[in-house]
Predicted model as a PDB file, atoms N, CA, C, CB and O in Angstrom, pLDDT in the B-factor column:
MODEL        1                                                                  
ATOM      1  N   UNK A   1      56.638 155.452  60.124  1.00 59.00           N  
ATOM      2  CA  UNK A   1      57.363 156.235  61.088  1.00 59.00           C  
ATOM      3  C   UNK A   1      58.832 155.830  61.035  1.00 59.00           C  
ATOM      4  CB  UNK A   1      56.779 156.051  62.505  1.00 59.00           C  
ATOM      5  O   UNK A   1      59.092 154.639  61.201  1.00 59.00           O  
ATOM      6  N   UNK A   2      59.852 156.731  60.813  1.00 72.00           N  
ATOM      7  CA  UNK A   2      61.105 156.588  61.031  1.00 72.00           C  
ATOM      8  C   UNK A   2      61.879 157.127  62.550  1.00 72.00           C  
ATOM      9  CB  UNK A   2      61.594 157.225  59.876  1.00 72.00           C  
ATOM     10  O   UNK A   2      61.728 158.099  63.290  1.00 72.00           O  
ATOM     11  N   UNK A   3      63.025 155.570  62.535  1.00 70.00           N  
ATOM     12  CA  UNK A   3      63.518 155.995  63.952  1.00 70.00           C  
ATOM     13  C   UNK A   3      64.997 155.895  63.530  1.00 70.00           C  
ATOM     14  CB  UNK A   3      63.019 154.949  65.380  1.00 70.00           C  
ATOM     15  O   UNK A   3      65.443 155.112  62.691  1.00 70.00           O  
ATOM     16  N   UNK A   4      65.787 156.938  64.341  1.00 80.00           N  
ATOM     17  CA  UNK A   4      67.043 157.383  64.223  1.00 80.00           C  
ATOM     18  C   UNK A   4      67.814 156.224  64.111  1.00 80.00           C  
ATOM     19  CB  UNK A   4      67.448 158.233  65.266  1.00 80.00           C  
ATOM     20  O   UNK A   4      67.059 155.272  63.919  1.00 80.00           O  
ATOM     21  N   UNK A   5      68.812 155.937  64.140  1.00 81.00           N  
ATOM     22  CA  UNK A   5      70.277 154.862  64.298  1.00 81.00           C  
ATOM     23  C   UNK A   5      69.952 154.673  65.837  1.00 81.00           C  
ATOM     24  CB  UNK A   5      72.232 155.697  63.920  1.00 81.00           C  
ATOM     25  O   UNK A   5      69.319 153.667  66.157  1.00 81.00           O  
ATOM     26  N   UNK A   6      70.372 155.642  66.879  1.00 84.00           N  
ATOM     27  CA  UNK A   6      70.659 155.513  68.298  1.00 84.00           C  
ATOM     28  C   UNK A   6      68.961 154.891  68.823  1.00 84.00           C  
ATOM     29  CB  UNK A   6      71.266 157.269  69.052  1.00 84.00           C  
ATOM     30  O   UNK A   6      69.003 153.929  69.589  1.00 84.00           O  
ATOM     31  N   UNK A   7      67.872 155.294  68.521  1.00 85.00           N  
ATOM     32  CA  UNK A   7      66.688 154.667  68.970  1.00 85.00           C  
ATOM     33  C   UNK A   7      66.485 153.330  68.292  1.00 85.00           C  
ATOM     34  CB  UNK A   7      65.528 155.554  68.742  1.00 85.00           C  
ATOM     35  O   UNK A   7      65.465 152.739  68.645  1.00 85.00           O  
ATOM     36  N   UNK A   8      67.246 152.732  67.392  1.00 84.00           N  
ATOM     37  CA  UNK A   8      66.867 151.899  66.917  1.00 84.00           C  
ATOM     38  C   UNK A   8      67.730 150.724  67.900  1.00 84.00           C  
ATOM     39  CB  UNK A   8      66.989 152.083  65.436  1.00 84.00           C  
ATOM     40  O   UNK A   8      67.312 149.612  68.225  1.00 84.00           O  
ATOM     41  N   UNK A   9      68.914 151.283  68.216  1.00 86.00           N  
ATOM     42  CA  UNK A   9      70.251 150.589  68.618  1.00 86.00           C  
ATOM     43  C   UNK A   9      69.339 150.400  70.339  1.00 86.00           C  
ATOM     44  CB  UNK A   9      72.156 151.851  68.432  1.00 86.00           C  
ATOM     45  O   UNK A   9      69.252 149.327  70.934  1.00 86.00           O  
ATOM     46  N   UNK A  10      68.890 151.433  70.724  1.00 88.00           N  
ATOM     47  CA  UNK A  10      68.261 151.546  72.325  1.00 88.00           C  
ATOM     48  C   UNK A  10      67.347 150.032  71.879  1.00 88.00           C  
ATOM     49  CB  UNK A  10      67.016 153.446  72.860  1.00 88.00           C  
ATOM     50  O   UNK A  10      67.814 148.907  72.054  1.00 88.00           O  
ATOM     51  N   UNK A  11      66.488 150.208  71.506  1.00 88.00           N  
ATOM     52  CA  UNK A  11      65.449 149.393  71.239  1.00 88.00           C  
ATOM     53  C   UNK A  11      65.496 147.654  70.935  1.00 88.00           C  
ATOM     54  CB  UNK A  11      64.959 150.062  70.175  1.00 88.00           C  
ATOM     55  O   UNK A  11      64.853 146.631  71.173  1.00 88.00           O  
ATOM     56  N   UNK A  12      66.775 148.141  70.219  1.00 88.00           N  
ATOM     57  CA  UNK A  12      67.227 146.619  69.866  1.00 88.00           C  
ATOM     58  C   UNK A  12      67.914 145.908  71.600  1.00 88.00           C  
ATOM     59  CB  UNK A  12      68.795 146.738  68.307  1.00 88.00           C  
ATOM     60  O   UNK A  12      67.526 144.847  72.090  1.00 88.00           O  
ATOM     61  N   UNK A  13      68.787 146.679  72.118  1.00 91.00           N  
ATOM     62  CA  UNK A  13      69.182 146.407  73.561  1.00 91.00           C  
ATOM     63  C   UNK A  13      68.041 146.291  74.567  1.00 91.00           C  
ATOM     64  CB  UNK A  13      70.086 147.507  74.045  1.00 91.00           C  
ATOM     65  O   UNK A  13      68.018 145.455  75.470  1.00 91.00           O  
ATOM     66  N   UNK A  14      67.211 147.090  74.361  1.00 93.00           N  
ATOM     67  CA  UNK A  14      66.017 146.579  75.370  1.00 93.00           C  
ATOM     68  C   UNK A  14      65.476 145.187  75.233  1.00 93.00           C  
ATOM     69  CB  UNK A  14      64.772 147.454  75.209  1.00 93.00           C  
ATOM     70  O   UNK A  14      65.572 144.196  75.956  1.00 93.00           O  
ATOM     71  N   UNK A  15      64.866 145.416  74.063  1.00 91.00           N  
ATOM     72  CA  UNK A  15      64.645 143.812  73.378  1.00 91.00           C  
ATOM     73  C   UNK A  15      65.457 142.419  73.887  1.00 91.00           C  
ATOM     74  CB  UNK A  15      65.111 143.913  71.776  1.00 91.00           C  
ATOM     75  O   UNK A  15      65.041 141.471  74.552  1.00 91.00           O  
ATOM     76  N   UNK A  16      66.902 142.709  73.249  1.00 93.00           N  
ATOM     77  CA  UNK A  16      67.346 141.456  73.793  1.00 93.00           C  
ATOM     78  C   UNK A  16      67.664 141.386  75.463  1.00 93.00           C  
ATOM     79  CB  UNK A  16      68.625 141.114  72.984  1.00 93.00           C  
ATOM     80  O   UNK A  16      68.261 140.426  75.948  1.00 93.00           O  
ATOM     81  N   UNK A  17      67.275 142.314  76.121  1.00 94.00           N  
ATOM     82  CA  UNK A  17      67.499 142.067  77.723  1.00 94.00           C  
ATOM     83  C   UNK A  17      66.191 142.030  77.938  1.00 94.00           C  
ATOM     84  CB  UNK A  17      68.330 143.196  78.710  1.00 94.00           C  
ATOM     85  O   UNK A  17      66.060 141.647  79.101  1.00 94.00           O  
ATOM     86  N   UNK A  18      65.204 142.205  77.486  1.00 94.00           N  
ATOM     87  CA  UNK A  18      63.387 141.444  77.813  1.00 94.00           C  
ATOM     88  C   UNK A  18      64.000 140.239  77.295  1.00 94.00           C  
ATOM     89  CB  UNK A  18      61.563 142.094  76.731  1.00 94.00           C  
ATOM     90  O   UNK A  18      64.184 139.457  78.228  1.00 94.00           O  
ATOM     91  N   UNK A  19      64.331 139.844  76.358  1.00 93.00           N  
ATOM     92  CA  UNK A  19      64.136 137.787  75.969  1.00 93.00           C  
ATOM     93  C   UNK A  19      64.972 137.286  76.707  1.00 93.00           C  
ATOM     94  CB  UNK A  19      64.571 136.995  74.291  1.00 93.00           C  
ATOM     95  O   UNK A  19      64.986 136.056  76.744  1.00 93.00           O  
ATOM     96  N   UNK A  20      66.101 138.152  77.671  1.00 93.00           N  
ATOM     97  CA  UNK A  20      66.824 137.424  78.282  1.00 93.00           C  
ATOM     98  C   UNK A  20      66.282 137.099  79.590  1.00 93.00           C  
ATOM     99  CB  UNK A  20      67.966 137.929  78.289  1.00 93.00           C  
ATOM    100  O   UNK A  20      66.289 135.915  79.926  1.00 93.00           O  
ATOM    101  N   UNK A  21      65.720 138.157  80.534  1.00 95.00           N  
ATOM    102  CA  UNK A  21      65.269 138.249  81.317  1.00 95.00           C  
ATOM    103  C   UNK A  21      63.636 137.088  81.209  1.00 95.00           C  
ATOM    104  CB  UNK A  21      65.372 139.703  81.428  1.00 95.00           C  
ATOM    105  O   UNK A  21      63.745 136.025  81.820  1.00 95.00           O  
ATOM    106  N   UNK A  22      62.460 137.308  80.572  1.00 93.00           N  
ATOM    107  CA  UNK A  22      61.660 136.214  79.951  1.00 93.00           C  
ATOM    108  C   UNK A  22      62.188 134.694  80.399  1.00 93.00           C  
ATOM    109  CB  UNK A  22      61.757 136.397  78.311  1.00 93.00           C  
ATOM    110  O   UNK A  22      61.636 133.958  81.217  1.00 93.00           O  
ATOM    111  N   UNK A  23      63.693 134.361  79.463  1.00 91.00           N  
ATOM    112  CA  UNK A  23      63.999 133.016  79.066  1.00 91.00           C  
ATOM    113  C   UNK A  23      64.666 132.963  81.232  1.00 91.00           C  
ATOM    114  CB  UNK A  23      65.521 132.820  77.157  1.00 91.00           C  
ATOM    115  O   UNK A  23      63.815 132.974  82.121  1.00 91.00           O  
ATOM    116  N   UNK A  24      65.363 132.941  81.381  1.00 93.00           N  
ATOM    117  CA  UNK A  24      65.707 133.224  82.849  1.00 93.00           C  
ATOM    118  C   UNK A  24      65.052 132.729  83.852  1.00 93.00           C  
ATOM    119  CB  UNK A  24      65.667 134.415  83.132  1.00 93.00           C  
ATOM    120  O   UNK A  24      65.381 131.783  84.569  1.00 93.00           O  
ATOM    121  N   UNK A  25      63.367 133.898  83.936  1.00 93.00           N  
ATOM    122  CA  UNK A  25      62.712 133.860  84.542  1.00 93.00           C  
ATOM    123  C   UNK A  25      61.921 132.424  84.740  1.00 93.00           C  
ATOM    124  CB  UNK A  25      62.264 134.819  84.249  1.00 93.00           C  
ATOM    125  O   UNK A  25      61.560 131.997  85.836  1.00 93.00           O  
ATOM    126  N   UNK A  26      61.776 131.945  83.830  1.00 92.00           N  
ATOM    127  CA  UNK A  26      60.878 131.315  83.365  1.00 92.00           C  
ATOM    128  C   UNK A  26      61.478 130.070  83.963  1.00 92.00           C  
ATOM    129  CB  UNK A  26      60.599 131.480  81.905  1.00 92.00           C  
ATOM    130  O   UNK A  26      60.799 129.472  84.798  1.00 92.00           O  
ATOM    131  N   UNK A  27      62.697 129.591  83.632  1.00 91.00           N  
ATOM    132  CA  UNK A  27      63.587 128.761  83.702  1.00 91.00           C  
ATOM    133  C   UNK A  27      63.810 128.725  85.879  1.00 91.00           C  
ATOM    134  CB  UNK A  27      65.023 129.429  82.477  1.00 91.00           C  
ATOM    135  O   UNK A  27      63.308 127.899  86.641  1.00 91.00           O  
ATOM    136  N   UNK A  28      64.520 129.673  86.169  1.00 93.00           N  
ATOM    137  CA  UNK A  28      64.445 130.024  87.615  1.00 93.00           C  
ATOM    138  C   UNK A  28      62.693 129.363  88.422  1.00 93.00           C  
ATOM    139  CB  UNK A  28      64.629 132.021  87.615  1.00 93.00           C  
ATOM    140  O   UNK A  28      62.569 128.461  89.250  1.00 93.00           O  
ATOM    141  N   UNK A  29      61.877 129.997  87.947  1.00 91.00           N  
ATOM    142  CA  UNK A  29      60.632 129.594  87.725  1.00 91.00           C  
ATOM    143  C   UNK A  29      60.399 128.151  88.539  1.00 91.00           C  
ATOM    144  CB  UNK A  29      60.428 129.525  86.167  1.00 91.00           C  
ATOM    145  O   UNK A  29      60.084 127.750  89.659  1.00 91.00           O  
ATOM    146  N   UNK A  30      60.678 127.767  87.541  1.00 91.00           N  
ATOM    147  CA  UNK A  30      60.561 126.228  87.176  1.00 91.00           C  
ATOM    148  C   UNK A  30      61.587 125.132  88.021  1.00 91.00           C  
ATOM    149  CB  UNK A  30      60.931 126.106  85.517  1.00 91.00           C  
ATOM    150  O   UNK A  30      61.401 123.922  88.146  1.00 91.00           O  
ATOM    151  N   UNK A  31      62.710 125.934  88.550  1.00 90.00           N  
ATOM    152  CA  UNK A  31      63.291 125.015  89.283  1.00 90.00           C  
ATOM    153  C   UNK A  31      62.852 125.467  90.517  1.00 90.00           C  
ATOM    154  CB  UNK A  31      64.712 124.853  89.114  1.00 90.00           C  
ATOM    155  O   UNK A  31      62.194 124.642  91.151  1.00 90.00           O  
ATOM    156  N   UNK A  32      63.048 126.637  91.080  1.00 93.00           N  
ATOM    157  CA  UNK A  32      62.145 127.110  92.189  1.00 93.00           C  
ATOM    158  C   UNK A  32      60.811 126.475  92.761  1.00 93.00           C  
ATOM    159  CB  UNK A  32      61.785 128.283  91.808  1.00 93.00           C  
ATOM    160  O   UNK A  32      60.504 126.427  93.951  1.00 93.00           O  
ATOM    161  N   UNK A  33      60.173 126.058  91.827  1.00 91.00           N  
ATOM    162  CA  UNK A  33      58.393 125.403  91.998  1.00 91.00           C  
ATOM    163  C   UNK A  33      58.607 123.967  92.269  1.00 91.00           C  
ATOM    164  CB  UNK A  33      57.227 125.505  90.379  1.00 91.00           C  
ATOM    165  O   UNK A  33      57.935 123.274  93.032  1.00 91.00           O  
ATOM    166  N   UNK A  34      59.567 123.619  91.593  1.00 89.00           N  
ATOM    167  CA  UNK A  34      59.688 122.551  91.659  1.00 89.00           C  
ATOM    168  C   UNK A  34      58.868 121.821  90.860  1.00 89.00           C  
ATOM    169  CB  UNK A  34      59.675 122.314  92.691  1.00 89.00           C  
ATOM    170  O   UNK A  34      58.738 120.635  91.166  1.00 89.00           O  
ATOM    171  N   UNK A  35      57.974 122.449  89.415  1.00 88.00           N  
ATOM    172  CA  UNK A  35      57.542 121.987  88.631  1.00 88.00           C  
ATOM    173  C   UNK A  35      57.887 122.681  87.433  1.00 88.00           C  
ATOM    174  CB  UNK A  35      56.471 121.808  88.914  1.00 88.00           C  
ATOM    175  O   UNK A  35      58.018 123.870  87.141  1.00 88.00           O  
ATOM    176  N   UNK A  36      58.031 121.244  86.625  1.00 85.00           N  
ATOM    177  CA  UNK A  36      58.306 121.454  85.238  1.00 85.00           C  
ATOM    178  C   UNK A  36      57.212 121.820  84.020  1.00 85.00           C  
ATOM    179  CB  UNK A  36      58.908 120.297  84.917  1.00 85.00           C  
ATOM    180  O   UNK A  36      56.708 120.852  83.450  1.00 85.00           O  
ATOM    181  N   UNK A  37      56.963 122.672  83.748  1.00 87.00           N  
ATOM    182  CA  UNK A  37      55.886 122.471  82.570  1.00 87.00           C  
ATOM    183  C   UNK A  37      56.827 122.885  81.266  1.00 87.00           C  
ATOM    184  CB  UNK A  37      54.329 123.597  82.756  1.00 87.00           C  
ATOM    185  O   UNK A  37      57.580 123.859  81.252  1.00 87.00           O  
ATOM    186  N   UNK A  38      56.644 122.001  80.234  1.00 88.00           N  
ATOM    187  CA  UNK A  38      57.734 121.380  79.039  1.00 88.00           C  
ATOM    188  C   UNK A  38      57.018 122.745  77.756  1.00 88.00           C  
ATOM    189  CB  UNK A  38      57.325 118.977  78.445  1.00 88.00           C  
ATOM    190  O   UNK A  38      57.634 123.504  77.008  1.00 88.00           O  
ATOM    191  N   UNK A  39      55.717 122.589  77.950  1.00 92.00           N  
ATOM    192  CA  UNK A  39      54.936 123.726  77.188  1.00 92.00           C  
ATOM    193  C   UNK A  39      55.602 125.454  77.507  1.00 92.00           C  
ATOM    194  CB  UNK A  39      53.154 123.587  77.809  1.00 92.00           C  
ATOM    195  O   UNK A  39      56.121 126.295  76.773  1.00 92.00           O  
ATOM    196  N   UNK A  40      55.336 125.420  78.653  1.00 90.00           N  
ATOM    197  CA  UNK A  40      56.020 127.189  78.898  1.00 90.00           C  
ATOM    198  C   UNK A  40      57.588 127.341  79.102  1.00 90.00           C  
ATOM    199  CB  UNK A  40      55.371 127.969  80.484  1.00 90.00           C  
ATOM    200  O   UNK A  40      58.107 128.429  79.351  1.00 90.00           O  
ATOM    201  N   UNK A  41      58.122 126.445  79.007  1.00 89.00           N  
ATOM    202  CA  UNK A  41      59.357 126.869  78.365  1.00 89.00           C  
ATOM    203  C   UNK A  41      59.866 126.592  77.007  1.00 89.00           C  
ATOM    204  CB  UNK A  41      60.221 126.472  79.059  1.00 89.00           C  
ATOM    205  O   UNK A  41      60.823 127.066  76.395  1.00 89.00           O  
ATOM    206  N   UNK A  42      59.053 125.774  76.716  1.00 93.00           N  
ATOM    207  CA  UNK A  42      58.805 125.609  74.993  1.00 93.00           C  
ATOM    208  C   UNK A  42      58.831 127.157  74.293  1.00 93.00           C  
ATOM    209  CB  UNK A  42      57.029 124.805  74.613  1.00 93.00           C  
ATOM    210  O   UNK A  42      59.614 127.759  73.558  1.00 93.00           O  
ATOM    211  N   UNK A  43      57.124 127.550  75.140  1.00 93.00           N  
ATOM    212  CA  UNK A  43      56.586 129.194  74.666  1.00 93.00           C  
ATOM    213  C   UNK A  43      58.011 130.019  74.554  1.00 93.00           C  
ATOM    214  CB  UNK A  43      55.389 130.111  76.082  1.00 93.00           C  
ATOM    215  O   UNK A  43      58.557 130.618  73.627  1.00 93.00           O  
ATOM    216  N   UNK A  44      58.422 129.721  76.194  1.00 92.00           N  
ATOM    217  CA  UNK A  44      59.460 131.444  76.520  1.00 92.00           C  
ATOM    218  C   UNK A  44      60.852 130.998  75.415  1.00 92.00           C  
ATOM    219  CB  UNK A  44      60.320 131.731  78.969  1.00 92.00           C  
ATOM    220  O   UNK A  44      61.183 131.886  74.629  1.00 92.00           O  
ATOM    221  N   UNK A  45      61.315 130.216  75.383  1.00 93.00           N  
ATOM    222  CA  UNK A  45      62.415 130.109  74.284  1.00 93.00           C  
ATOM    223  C   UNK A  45      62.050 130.695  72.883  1.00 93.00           C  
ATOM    224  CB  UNK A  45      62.775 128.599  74.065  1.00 93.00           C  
ATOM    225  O   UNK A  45      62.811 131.454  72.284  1.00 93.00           O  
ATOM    226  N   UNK A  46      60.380 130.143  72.216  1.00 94.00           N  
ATOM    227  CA  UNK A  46      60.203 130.686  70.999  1.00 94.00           C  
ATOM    228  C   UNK A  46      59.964 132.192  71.186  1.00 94.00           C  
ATOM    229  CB  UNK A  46      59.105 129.991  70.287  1.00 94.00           C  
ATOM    230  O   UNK A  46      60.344 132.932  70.278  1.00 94.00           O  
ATOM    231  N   UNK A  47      59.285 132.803  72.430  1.00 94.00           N  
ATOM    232  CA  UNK A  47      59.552 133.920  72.491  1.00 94.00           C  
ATOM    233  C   UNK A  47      61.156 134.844  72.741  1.00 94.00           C  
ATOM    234  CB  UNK A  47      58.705 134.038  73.292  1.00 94.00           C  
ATOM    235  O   UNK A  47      61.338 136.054  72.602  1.00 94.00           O  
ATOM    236  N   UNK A  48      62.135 133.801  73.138  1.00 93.00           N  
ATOM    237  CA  UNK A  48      63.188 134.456  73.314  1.00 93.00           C  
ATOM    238  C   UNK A  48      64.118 134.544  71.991  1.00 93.00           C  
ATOM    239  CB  UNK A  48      63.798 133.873  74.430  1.00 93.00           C  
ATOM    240  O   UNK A  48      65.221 135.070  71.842  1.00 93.00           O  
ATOM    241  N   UNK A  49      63.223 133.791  71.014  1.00 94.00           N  
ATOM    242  CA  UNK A  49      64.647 133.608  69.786  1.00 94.00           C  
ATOM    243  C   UNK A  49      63.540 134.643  68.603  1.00 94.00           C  
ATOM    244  CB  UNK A  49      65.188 131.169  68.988  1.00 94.00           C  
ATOM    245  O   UNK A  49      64.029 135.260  67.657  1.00 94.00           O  
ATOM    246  N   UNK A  50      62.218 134.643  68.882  1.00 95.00           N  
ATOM    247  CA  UNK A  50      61.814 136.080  68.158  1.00 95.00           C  
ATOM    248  C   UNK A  50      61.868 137.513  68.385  1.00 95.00           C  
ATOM    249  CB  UNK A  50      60.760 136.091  68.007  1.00 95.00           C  
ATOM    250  O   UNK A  50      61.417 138.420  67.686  1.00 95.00           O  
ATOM    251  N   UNK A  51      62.664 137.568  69.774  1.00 92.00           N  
ATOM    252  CA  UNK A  51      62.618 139.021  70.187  1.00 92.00           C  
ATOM    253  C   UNK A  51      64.061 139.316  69.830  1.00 92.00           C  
ATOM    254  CB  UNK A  51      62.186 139.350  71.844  1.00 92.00           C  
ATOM    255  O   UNK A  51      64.392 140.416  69.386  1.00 92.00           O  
ATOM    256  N   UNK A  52      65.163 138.038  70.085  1.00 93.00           N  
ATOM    257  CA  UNK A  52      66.105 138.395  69.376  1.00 93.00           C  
ATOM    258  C   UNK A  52      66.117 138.777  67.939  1.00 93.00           C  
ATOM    259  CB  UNK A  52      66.775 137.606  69.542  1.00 93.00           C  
ATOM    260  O   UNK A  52      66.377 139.957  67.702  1.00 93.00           O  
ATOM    261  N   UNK A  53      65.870 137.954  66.906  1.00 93.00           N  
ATOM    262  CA  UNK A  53      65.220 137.972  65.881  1.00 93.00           C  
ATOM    263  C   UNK A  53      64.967 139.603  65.400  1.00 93.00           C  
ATOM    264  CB  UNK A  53      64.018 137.133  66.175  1.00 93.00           C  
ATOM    265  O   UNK A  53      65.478 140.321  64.540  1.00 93.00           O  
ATOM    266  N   UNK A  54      64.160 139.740  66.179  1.00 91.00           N  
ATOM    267  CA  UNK A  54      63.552 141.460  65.848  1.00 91.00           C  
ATOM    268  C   UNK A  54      65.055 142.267  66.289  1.00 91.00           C  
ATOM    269  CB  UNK A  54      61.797 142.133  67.215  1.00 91.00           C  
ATOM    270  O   UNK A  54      65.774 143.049  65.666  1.00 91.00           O  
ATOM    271  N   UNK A  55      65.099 141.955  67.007  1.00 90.00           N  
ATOM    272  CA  UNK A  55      66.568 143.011  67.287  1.00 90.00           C  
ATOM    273  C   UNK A  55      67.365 142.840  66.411  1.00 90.00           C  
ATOM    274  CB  UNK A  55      67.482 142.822  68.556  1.00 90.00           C  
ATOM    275  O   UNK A  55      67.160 143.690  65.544  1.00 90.00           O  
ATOM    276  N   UNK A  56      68.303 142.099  66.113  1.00 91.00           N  
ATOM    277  CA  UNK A  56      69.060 142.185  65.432  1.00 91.00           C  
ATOM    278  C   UNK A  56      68.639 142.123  63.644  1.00 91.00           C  
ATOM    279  CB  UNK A  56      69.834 141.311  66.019  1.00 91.00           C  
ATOM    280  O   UNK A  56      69.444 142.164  62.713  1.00 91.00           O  
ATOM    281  N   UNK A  57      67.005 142.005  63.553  1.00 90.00           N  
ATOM    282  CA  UNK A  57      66.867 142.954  62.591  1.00 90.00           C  
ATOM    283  C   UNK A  57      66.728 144.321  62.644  1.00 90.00           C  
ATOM    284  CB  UNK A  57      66.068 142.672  62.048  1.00 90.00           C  
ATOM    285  O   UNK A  57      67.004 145.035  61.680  1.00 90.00           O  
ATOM    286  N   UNK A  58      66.401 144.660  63.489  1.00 86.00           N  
ATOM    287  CA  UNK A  58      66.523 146.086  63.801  1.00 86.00           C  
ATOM    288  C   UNK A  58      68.270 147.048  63.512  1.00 86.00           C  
ATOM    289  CB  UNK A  58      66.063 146.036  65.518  1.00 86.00           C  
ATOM    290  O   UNK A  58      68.742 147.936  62.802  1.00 86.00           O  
ATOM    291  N   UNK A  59      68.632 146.196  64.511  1.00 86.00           N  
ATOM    292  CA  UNK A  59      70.124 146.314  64.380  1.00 86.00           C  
ATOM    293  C   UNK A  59      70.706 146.280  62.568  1.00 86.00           C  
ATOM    294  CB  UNK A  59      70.785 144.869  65.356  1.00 86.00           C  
ATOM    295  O   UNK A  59      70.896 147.407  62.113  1.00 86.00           O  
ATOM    296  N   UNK A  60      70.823 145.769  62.143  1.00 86.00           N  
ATOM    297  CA  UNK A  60      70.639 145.274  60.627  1.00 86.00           C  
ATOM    298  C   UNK A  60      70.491 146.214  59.831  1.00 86.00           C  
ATOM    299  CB  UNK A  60      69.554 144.438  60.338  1.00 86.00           C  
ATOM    300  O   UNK A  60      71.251 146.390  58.878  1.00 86.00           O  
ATOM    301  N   UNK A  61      69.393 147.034  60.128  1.00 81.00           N  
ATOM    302  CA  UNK A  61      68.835 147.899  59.784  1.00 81.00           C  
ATOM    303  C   UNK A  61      69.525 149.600  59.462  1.00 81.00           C  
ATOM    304  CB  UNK A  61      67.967 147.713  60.665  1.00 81.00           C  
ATOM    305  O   UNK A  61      69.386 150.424  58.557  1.00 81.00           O  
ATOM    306  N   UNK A  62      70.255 149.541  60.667  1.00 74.00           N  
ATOM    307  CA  UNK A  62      70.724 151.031  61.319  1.00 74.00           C  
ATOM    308  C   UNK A  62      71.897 151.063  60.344  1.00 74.00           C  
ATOM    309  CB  UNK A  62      71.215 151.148  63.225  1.00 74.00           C  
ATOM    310  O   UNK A  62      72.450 152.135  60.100  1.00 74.00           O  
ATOM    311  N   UNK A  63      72.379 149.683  59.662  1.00 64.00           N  
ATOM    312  CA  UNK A  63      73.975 149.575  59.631  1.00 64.00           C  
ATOM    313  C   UNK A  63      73.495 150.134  57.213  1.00 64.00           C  
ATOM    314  CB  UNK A  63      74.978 146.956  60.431  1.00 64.00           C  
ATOM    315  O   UNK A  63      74.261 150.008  56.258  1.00 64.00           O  
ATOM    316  N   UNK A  64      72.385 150.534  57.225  1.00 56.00           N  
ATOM    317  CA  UNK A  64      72.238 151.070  55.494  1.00 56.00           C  
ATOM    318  C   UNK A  64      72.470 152.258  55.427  1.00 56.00           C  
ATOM    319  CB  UNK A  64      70.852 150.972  54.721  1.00 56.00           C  
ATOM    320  O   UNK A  64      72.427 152.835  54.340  1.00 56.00           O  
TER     321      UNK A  64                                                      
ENDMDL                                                                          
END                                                                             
């Protein structure tokens, strides 16, 4: 399936404002509770540097 330049560019911006929002949350989270767990912000960072990742391959992409 092919997606235009502008859906690719949407997609890539959604993306990196989910890993931002994710990494944030998670973080807020955690000082809020007043507990630390070292594992789920371990997770949400590796999830925040693969969603970037995808975006700006995406992005990458639009620019052939």
């Amino acid at each position: 399936m092919k997606f235009g330049k502008e859906t690719k560019r949407y997609t890539a911006d959604i993306l990196t404002k989910i890993a931002e929002y994710l990494l944030s949350i998670v973080i807020l989270g955690s000082i809020i509770s007043g507990h630390f767990y070292p594992q789920l912000l371990f997770a949400s960072f590796v999830s925040f540097l693969l969603l970037v990742v995808i975006a700006i391959m995406l992005v990458a992409s639009t620019e052939d």
